[in-house]
DRENSEVO-176166 format. One line per field, with one value per atom (N, C-alpha, C): residue number from 1; x negated, y negated, z. Coordinates in Angstrom, 1 decimal, padded with zeros to 4 digits, always signed. Example, Ala and Ser with C-alpha at 12.3 -4.5 7.8 and 13.67 -1.06 7.14 Angstrom:
2
n (1,1,1,2,2,2)
x (-013.2,-012.3,-013.2,-012.8,-013.7,-012.9)
y (+005.7,+004.5,+003.3,+002.2,+001.1,+000.0)
z (+007.8,+007.8,+007.8,+007.1,+007.1,+007.9)
//
This chain:
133
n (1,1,1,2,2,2,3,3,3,4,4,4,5,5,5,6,6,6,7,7,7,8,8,8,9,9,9,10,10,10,11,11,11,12,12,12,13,13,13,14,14,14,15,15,15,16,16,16,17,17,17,18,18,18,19,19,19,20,20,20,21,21,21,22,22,22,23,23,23,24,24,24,25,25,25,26,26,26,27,27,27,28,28,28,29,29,29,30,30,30,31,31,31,32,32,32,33,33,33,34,34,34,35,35,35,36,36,36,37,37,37,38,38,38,39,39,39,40,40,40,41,41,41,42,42,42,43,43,43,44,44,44,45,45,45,46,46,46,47,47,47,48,48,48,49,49,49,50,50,50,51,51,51,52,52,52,53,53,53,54,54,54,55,55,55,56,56,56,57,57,57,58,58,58,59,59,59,60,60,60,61,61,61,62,62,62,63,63,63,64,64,64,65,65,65,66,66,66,67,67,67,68,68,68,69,69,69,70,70,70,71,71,71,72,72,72,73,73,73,74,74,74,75,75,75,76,76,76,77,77,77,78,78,78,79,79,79,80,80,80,81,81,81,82,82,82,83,83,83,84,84,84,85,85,85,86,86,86,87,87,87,88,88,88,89,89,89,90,90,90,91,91,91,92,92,92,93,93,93,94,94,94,95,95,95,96,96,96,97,97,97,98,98,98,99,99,99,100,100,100,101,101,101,102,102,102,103,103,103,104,104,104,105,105,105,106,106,106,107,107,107,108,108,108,109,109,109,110,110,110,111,111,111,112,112,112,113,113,113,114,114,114,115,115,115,116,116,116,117,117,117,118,118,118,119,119,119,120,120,120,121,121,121,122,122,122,123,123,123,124,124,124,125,125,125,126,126,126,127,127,127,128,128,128,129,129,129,130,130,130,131,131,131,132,132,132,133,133,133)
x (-029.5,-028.2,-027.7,-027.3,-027.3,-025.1,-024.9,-024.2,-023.0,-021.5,-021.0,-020.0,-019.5,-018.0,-016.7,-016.0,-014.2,-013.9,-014.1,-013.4,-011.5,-011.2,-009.8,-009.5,-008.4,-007.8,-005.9,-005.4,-004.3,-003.2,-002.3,-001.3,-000.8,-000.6,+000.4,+000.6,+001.0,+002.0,+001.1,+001.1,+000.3,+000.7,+000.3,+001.1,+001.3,+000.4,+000.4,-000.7,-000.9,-001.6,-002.8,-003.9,-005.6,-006.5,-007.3,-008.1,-009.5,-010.2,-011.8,-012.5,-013.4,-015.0,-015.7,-017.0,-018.4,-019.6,-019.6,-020.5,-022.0,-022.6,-024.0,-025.3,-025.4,-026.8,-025.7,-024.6,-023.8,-023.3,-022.5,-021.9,-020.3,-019.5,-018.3,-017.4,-016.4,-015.7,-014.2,-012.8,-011.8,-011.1,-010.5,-009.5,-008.1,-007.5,-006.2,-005.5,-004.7,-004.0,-002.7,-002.5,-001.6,-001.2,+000.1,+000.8,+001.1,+001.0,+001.0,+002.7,+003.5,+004.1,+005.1,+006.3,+007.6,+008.2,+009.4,+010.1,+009.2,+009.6,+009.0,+007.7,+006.7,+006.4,+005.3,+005.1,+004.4,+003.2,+001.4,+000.6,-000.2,-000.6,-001.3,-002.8,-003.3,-004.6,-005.7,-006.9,-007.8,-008.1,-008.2,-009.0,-009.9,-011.4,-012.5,-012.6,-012.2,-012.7,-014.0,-014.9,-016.5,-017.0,-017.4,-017.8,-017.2,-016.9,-015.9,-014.6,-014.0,-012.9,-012.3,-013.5,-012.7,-012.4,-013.0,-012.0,-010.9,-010.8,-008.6,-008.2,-008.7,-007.7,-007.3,-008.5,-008.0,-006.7,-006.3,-005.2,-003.9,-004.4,-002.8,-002.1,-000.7,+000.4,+001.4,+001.8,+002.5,+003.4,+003.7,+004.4,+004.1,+002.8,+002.2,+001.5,+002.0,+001.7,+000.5,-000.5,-002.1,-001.9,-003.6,-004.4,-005.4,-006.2,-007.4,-007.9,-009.1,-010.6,-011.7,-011.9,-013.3,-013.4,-014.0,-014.5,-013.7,-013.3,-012.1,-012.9,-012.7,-013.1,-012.3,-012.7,-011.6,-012.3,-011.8,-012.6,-011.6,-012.7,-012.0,-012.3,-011.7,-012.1,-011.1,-011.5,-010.3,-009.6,-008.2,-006.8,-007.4,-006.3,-006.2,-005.8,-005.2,-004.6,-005.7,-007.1,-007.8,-007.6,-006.7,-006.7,-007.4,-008.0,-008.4,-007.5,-008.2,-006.9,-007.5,-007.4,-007.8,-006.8,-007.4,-007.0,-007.7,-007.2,-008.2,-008.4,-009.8,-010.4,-010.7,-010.5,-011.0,-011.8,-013.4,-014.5,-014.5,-014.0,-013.5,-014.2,-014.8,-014.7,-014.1,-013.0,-012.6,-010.9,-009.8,-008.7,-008.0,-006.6,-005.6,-004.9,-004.3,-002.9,-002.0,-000.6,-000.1,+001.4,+002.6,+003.7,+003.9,+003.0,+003.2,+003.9,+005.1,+006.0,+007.4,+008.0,+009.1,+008.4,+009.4,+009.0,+007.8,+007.5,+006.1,+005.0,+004.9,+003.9,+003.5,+001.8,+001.3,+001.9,+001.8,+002.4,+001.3,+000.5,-000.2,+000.4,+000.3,+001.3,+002.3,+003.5,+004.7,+004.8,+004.1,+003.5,+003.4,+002.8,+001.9,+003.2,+003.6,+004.9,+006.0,+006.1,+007.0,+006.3,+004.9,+004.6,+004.6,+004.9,+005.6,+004.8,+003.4,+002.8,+001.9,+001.4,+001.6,+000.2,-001.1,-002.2,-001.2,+000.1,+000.5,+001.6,+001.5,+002.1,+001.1,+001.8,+000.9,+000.5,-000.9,-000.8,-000.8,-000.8,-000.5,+000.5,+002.2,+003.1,+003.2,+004.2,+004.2,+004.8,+005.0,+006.1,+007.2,+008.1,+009.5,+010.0,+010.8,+010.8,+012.3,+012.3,+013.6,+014.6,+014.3,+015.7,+015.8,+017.6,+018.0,+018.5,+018.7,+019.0,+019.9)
y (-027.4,-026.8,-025.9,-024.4,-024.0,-024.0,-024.0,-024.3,-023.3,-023.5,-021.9,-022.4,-021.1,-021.3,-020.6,-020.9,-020.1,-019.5,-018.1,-017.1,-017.4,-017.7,-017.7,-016.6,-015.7,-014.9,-015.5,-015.9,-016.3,-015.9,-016.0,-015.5,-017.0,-017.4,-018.5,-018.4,-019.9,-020.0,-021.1,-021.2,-022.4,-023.6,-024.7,-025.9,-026.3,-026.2,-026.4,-025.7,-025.5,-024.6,-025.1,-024.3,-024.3,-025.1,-026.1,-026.3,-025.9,-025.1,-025.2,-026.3,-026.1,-027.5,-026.9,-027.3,-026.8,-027.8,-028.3,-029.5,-029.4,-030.1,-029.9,-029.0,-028.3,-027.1,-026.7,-026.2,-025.9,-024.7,-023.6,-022.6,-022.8,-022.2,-022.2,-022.2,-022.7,-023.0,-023.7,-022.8,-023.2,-024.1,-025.0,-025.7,-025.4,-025.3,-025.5,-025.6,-026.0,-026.6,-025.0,-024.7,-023.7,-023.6,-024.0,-024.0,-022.5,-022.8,-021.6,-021.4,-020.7,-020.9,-021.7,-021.4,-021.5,-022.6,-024.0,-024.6,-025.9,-026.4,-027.7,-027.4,-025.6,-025.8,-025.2,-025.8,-025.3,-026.2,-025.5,-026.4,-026.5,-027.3,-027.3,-027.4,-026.2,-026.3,-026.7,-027.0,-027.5,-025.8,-025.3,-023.7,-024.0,-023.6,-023.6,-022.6,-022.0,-020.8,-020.2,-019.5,-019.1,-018.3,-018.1,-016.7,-016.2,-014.4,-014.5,-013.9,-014.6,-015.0,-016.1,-016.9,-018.3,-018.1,-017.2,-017.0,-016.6,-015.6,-014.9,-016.1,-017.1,-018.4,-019.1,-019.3,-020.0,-020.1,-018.2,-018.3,-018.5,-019.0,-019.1,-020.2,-020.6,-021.1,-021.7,-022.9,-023.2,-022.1,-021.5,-021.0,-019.2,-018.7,-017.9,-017.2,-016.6,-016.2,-015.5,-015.7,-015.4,-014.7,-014.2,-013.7,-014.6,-015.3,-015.5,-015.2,-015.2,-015.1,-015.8,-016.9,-017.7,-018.1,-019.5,-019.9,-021.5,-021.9,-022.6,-023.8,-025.4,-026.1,-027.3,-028.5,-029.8,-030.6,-031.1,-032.6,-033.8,-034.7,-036.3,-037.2,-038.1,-039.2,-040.3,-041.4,-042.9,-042.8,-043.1,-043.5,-044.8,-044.6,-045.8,-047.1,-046.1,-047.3,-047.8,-047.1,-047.6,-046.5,-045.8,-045.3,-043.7,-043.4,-042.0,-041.0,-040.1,-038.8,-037.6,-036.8,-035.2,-034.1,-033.1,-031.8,-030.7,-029.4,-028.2,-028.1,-027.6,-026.4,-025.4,-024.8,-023.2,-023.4,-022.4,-022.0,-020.7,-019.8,-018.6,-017.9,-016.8,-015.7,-014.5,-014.6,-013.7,-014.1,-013.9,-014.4,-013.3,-012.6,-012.0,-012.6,-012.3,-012.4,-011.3,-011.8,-011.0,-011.1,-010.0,-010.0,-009.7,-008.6,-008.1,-007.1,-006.9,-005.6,-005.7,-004.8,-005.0,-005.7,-007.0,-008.0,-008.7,-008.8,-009.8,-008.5,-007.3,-006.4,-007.2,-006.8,-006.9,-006.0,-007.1,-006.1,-005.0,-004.3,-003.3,-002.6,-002.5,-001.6,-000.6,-001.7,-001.2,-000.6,-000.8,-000.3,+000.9,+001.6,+003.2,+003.8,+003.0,+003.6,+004.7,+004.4,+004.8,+006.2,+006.1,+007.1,+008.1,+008.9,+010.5,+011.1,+010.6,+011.4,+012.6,+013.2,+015.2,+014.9,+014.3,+014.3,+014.0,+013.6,+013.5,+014.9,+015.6,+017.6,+018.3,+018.9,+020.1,+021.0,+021.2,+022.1,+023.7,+023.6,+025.4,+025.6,+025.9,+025.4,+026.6,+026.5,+028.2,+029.2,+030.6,+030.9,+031.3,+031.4,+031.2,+032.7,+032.9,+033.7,+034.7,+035.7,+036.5,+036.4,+036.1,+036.1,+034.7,+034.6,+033.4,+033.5,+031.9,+031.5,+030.5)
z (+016.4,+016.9,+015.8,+016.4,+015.3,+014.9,+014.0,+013.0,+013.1,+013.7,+013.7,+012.8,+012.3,+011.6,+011.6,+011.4,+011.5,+010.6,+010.9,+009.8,+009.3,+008.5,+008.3,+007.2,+007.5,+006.9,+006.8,+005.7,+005.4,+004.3,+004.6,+003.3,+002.7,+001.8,+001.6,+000.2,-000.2,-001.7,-002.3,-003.0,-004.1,-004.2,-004.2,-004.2,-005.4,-006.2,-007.7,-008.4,-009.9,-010.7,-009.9,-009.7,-009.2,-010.5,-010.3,-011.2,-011.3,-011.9,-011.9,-012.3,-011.5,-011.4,-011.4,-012.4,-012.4,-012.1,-010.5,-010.4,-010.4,-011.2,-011.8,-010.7,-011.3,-010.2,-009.3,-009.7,-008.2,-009.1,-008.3,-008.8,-009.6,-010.4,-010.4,-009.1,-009.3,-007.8,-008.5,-008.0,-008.3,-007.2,-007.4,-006.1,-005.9,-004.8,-004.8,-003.2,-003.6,-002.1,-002.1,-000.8,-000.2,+001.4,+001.0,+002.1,+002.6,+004.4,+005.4,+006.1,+006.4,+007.2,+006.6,+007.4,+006.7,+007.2,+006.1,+006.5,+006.8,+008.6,+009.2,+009.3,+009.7,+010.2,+009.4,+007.9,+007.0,+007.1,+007.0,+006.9,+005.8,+005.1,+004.1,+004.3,+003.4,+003.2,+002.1,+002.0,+000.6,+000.4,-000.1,-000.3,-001.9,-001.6,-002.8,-002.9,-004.0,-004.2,-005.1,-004.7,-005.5,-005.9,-006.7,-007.1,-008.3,-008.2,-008.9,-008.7,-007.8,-007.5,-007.7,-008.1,-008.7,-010.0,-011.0,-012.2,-012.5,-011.1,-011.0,-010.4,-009.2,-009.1,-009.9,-010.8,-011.7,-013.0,-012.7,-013.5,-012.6,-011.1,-010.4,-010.9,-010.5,-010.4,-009.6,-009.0,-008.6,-007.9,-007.0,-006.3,-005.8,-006.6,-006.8,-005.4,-004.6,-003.3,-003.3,-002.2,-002.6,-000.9,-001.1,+000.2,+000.3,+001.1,+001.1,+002.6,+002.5,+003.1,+003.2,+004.1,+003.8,+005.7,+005.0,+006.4,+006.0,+007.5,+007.8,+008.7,+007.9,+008.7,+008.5,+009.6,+009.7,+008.7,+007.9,+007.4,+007.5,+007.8,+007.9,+007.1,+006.4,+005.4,+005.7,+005.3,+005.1,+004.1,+004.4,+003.5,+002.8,+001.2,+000.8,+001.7,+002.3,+003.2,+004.6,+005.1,+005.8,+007.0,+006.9,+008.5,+008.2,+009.2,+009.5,+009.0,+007.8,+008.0,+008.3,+008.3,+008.8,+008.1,+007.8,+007.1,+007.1,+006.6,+007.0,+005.8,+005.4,+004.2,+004.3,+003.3,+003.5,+002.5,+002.7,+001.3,+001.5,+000.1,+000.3,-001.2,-000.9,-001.9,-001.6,-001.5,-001.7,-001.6,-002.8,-003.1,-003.7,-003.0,-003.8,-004.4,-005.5,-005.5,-004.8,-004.2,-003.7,-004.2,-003.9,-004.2,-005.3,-005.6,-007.5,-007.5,-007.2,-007.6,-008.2,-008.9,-009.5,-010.7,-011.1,-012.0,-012.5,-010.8,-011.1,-011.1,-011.3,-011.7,-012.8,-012.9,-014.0,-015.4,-016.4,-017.4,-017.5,-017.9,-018.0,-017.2,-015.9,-015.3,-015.6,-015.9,-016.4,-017.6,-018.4,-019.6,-019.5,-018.7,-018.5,-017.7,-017.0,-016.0,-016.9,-017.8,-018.9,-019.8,-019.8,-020.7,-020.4,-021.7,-021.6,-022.1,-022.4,-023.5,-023.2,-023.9,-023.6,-022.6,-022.5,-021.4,-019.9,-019.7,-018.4,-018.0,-018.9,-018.8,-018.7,-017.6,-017.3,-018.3,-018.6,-019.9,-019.5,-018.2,-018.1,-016.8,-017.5,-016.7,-016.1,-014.6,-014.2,-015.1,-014.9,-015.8,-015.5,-016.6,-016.2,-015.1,-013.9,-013.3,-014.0,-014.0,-014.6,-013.3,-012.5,-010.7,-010.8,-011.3,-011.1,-009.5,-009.0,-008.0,-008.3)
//
């Protein structure tokens, strides 16, 4: 039977800082949980991230608004407590961060934003016209 799977494309927020794992003969892969959807009607997700996009997860943060991209499935396991639970994962390579403007720009950015220095002047300006206006 052959095997299909759910593309998921999502925006959300981080639930807490992402951890990396490196499980033996297996590739790098970051974890983190991110909630979808606003208020009551927010769902939480497992998202693995691989590749190398699990290196930029790995510098996310608690509250840190992402993009992701992977493939979206149900998994089921037993509660401490004995009963059935169920939840979604995502296995994703491919991870933004999103909502970097203003403040939350990268500093490098803002950095260059400012510079005045003579490679950003035209070095052959028009010339000056004698008819004012």
């Amino acid at each position: 039977m052959q095997q299909r799977s759910i593309a998921a494309l999502l925006n959300g927020a981080c639930l807490e800082r992402a951890w990396m794992q490196r499980p033996p003969d297996r590739c790098l892969a970051t974890r983190l949980r991110v909630g979808v959807g606003k208020d009551e009607d927010v769902q939480w997700l497992s998202v693995a991230v691989f590749g190398k996009a699990a290196e930029a997860a790995a510098q996310l943060h608690k509250g840190d608004r992402i993009y992701v991209e992977g493939t979206l499935k149900l998994d089921s396991w037993r509660g401490q407590d004995g009963t059935e639970r169920h939840g979604l994962s995502v296995a994703s390579f491919k991870l933004e961060k999103t909502h970097q403007i203003g403040r939350n720009r990268p500093k490098r950015e803002r950095e260059h934003e400012h510079d005045d220095s003579p490679q950003h002047l035209d070095p052959n300006p028009p010339p000056y016209d004698s008819i004012p206006y």
